[in-house]
N, C-alpha and C positions, 0 to 999 in steps of 0.2 A: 697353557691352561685352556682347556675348552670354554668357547666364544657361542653366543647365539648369536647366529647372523646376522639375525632383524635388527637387533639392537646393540649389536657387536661388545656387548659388556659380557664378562665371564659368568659362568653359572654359578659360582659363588657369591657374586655379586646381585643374583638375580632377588627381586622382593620375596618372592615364596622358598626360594633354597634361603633367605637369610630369617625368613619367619622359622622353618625346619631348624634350623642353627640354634635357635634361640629357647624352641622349644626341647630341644635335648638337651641345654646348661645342664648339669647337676652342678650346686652348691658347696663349697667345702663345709658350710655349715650343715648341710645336708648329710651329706658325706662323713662330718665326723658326728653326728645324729644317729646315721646309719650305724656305726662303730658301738655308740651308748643302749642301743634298742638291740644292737647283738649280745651285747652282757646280758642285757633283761631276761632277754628272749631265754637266753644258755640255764640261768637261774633257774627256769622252771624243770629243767631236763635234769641237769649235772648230779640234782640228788638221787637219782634214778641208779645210776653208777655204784657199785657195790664199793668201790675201792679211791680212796684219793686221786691216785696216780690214775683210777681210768678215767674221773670226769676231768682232770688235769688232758688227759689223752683226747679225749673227747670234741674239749673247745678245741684242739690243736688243730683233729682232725676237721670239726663244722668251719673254721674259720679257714681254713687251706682251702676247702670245697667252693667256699664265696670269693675266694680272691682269686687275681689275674694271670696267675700260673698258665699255660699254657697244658701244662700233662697236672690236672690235680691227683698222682697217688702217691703213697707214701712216702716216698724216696724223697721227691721236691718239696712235697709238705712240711717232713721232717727241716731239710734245709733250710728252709726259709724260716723255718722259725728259732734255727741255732739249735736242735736237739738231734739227739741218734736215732737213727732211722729202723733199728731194729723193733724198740717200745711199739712203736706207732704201727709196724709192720703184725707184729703178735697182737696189736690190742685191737684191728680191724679183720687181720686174716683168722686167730682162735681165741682172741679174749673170752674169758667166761664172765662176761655180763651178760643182763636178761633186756634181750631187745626187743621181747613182746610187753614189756611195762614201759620202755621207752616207748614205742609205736601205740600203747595205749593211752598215757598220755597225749601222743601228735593228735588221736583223733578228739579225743576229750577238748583240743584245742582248736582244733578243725572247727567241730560242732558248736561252740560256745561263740565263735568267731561270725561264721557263714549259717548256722543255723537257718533253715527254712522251709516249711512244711515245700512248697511246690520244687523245693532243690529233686537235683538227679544224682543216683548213684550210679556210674559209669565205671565197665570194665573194659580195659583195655593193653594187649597182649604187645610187649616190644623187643625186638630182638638183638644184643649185643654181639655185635662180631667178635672173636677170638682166632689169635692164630691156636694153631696144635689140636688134639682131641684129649686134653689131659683135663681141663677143667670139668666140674662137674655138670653135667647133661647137656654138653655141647655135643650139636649133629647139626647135620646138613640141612641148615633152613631159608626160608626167605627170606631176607633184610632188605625193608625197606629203601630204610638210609643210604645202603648199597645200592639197593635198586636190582638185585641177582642173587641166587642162591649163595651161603657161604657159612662155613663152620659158624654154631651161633649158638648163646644161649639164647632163652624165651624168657621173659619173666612175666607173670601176667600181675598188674596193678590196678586196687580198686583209687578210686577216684570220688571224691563230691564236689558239684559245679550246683550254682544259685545266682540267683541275679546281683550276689554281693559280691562273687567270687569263686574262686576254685580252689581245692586244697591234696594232696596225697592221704590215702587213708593206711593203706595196705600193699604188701609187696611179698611174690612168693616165686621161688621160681618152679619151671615146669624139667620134669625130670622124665625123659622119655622112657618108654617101654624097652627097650633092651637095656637102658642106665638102669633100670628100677629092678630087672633082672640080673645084674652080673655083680656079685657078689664082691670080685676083686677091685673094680673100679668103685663103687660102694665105698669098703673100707680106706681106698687110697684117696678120698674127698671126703668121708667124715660123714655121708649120710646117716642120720639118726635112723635108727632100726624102725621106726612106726613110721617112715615116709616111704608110700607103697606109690603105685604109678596110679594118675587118674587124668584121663582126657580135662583139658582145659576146662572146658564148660563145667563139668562136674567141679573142677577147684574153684572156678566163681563162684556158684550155687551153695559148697559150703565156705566159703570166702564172704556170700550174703546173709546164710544161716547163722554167723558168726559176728555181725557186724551191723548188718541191716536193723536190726531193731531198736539201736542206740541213734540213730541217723534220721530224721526226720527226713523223709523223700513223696516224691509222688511215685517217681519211675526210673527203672533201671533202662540204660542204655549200652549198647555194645555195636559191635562193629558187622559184617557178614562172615565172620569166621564162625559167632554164634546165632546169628539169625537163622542162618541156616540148617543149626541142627533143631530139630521139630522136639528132641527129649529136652532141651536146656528151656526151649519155651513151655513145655509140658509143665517142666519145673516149677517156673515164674509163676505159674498162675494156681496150680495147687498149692504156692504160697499167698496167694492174692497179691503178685506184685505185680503193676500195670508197669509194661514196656513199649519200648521205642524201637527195634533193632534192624540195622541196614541186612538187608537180600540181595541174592546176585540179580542185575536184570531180567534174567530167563528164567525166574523163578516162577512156575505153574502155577498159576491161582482161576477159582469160579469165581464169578462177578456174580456176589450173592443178588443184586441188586439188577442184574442183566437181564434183558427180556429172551427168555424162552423159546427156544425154538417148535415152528408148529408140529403137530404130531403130523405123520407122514401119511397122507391118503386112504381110505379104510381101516385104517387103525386103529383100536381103540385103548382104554389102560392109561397110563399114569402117564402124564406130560413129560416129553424128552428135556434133562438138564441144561442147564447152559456148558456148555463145554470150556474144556479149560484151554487155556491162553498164556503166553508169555507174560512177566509183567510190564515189559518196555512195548510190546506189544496194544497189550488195554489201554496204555496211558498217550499212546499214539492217537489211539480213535479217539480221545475224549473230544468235544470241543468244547471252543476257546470260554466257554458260557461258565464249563462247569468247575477253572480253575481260580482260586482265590488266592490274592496275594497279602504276603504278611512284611515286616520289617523286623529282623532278630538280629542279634549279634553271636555268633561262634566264635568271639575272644582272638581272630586271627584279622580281622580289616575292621574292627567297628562294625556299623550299620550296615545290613543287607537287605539286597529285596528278594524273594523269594515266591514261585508262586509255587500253587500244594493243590492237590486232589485228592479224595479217598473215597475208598468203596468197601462194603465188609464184603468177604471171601472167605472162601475155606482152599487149603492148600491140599496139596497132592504127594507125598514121602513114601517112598518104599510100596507102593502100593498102597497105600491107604490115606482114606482119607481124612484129614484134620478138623478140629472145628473151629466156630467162624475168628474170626480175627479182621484187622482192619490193614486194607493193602495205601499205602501213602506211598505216592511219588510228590519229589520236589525240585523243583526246577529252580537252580541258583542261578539269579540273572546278570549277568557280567556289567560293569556301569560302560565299560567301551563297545557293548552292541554285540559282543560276539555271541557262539553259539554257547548257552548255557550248559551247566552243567546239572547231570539229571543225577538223583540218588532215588533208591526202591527201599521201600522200609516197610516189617511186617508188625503190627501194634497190636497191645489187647489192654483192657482196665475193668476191675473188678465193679467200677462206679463211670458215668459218662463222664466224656471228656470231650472238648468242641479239639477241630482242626487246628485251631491258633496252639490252643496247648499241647499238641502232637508236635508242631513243627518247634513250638520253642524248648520243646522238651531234646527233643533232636538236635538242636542248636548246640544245646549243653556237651553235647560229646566231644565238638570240635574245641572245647575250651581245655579239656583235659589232654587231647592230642597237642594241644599248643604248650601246654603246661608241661608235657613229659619232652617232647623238642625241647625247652626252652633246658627243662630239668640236665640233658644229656651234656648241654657246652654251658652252662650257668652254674650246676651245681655238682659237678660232677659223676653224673648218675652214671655214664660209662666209660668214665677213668677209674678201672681196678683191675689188679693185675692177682687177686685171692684165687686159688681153683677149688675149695673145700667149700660144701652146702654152709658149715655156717658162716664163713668169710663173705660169702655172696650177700647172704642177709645183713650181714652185718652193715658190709656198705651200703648196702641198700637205705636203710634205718638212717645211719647218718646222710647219706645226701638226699632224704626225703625232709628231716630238720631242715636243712638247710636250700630247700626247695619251699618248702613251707615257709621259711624266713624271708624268703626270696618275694612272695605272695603278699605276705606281711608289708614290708617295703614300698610293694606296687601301689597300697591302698597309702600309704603316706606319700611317694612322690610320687605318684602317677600320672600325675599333670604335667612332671616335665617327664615325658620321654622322647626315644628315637624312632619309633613304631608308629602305629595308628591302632594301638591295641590297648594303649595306655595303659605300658609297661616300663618301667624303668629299666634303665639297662644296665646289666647286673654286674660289667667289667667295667664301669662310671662306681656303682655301689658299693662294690665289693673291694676296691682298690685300697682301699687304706686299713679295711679288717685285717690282715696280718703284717702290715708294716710297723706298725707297734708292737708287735708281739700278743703274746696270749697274754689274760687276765689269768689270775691267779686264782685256782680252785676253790671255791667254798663250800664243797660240800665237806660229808664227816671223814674220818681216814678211820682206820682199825676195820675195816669190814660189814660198820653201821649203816643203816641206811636211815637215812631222814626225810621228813614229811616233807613232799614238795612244797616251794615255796606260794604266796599267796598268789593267782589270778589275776589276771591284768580283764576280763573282759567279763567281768561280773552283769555288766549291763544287758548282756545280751542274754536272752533266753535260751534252754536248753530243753526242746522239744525232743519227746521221746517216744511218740508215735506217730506213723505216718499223718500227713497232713490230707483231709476229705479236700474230693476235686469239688471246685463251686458249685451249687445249683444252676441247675440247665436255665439259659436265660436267652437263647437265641435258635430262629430253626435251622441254626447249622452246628448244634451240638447235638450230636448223635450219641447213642446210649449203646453199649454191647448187647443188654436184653432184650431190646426190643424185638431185632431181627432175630432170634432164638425162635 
């Protein structure tokens, strides 16, 4: 066993590995808590299921997805629970249940749960590796996970992140331009005839036209896949949604705010511009005077320090030029002294907004990135072996419950976990959901559908339009009009 030197006692002996120890316990009362809050949970969905036998399928399938399995799809699901593998295989890869009344309730529970005017809604694009090119809209893309190009689908998911929480709202996948043109691949994955090809952005934007207005937010946030394109921001704001979104470093911006260069020597006529500039660039020159530091949490280490500057700017695309918007860099500062890590972000808000709320809005993004990580090996977001468009959704819908469930959880045990995110850990939680077995379906049989059961979070408020950013209260909250 590894020994510390100094004190020649092993590191499981040590005071802080045995504090760590202690704070990771889960409880079997916990535990089979966990088990009693899974029935609850399933009660509100199961009536949703047009058929006995599917919301019977259903818990089979949420309760597989939280337990310890190693490959959660069908095959070991069915296993483990003593049933045939085929039911579970038809009622995930082409069952005909309606998964957009399931996923309208998830968010109905989302919202009633995490509700909060200054919450964000975040999109963000993740890519499932597959072998073959038979599944539906797989092609050669980046995977992160991977870390290198490789046959993948896309899915892009929205997301709500608030100071109470984070929840899945929405999931769609992206169907490439030659998928969306070939007719025979089409038909041998089941694409519905009114799903046409549309650049990612565009399926946010109606992903937000479709959803945003039940959602109490301040700001959307996304990643530089869409910051970068200058129509999805176009978008945001002829909707009056104020956003957040990362840019690459070298992304051209005017320092609306920059002094001027002199006019050139007998020349007369209209002052020369400020010329444009990288962004890693401007945020080089600034000094040390004009960067202000905050304290947030992005749901991946707890508390961070962070320092932020911004400047309003107008961008430079295609030849043309944009208007103003707000350039934010943020400098995440390492607690071991190293060199931090910089991120570039292009903002805009129909109403002022100081810098603290920029950066904590920004914050929020990393809480859904953590949330769809945790989603991939917790809940199993990419254990599925469907290649048909509605198979993809399908599983999608169940392990977004059960990622949602997962959320749920965190806010009851979240004090003991193994992380520093205070997160429970969900192969501690999940371990005795299918060792029991599945509970026994309640909803109607014959094809009825019955009123979902009563709400568990009645207390909470269900805000249904965007929440006003506060009154300007300090002279580092700056307004979009002014500089106009």
């Amino acid at each position: 066993m590894d020994t510390i030197e100094e004190t020649g006692i092993s590191l499981l002996e040590h005071p802080q590995a045995q504090a760590l120890l202690a704070d990771a316990e889960v409880t079997a009362d916990q535990v089979q808590g966990c088990r009693r809050r899974l029935g609850r949970f399933l009660e509100r969905y199961v009536p949703l299921f047009y058929r006995k036998e599917q919301g019977h399928n259903a818990r089979i399938v949420v309760e597989g997805l939280l337990s310890g399995l190693e490959r959660k799809t069908a095959e070991p699901i069915a296993r483990e629970h003593g049933v045939p593998r085929k039911p579970i295989q038809f009622f995930v890869g082409s069952g005909q249940w309606d998964d957009e009344a399931v996923r309208a309730e998830l968010r109905r529970h989302v919202v009633e749960t995490l509700g909060d005017p200054p919450g964000v809604l975040v999109f963000d694009p993740s890519a499932f590796p597959k072998k073959g090119t038979h599944s539906c809209g797989v092609e050669r893309a980046w995977c992160g996970r991977l870390g290198k190009v490789e046959n993948c689908q896309v899915g892009l998911f929205l997301a709500y992140a608030t100071a109470r929480g984070q929840g899945p709202l929405d999931r769609r996948l992206y169907l490439p331009k030659d998928w969306a043109a070939d007719r025979v691949r089409r038909a041998e994955c089941h694409v519905p005839a009114g799903v046409k090809f549309q650049e990612r952005w565009r399926m946010a934007l109606d992903m937000l036209d479709r959803h945003g207005a039940a959602v109490p937010h301040r700001a959307v946030a996304a990643d530089d896949e869409f910051g970068r394109v200058a129509a999805f921001r176009a978008g945001l704001r002829q909707r009056q949604e104020a956003y957040v979104l990362d840019v690459p470093c070298n992304t051209q911006v005017r320092d609306l705010q920059g002094r001027r260069p002199p006019r050139r020597a007998g020349k007369k006529g209209r002052r020369r511009q400020v010329p444009f500039r990288r962004a890693d660039a401007w945020a080089t020159a600034q000094p040390a005077s004009r960067w202000q530091e905050f304290t947030v949490s992005d749901g991946q280490k707890g508390p961070l320090r962070v320092q932020a500057v911004l400047t309003a700017v107008r961008t430079r695309q295609d030849g043309r030029l944009g208007p103003q918007e707000w350039l934010i860099v943020i400098r995440h500062l390492e607690s071991d002294g190293s060199e931090p890590d910089v991120s570039y972000h292009l903002a805009w808000a129909p109403q002022e907004a100081s810098l603290e709320e920029w950066v904590q809005a920004h914050a929020r993004r990393h809480q859904i990135e953590q949330m769809l990580a945790h989603g991939k090996g917790e809940a199993g977001l990419g254990h599925y072996e469907v290649r048909s468009y509605v198979g993809w959704h399908h599983h999608m819908t169940l392990s977004l419950l059960a990622l949602w469930f997962l959320n749920l959880e965190r806010v009851v045990v979240g004090k003991k976990n193994t992380g520093g995110d205070g997160t429970a850990n969900a192969g501690d939680l999940g371990a005795a959901v299918a060792a029991s077995g599945p509970d026994r379906p309640t909803d109607c049989a014959g094809g009825q559908r019955r009123a979902p059961t009563q709400r568990t979070n009645q207390d909470l408020p269900l805000a249904r339009a965007h929440g006003p950013l506060p009154a300007a209260s300090s002279p580092q909250r700056l307004g979009m009009k002014r500089l106009q």
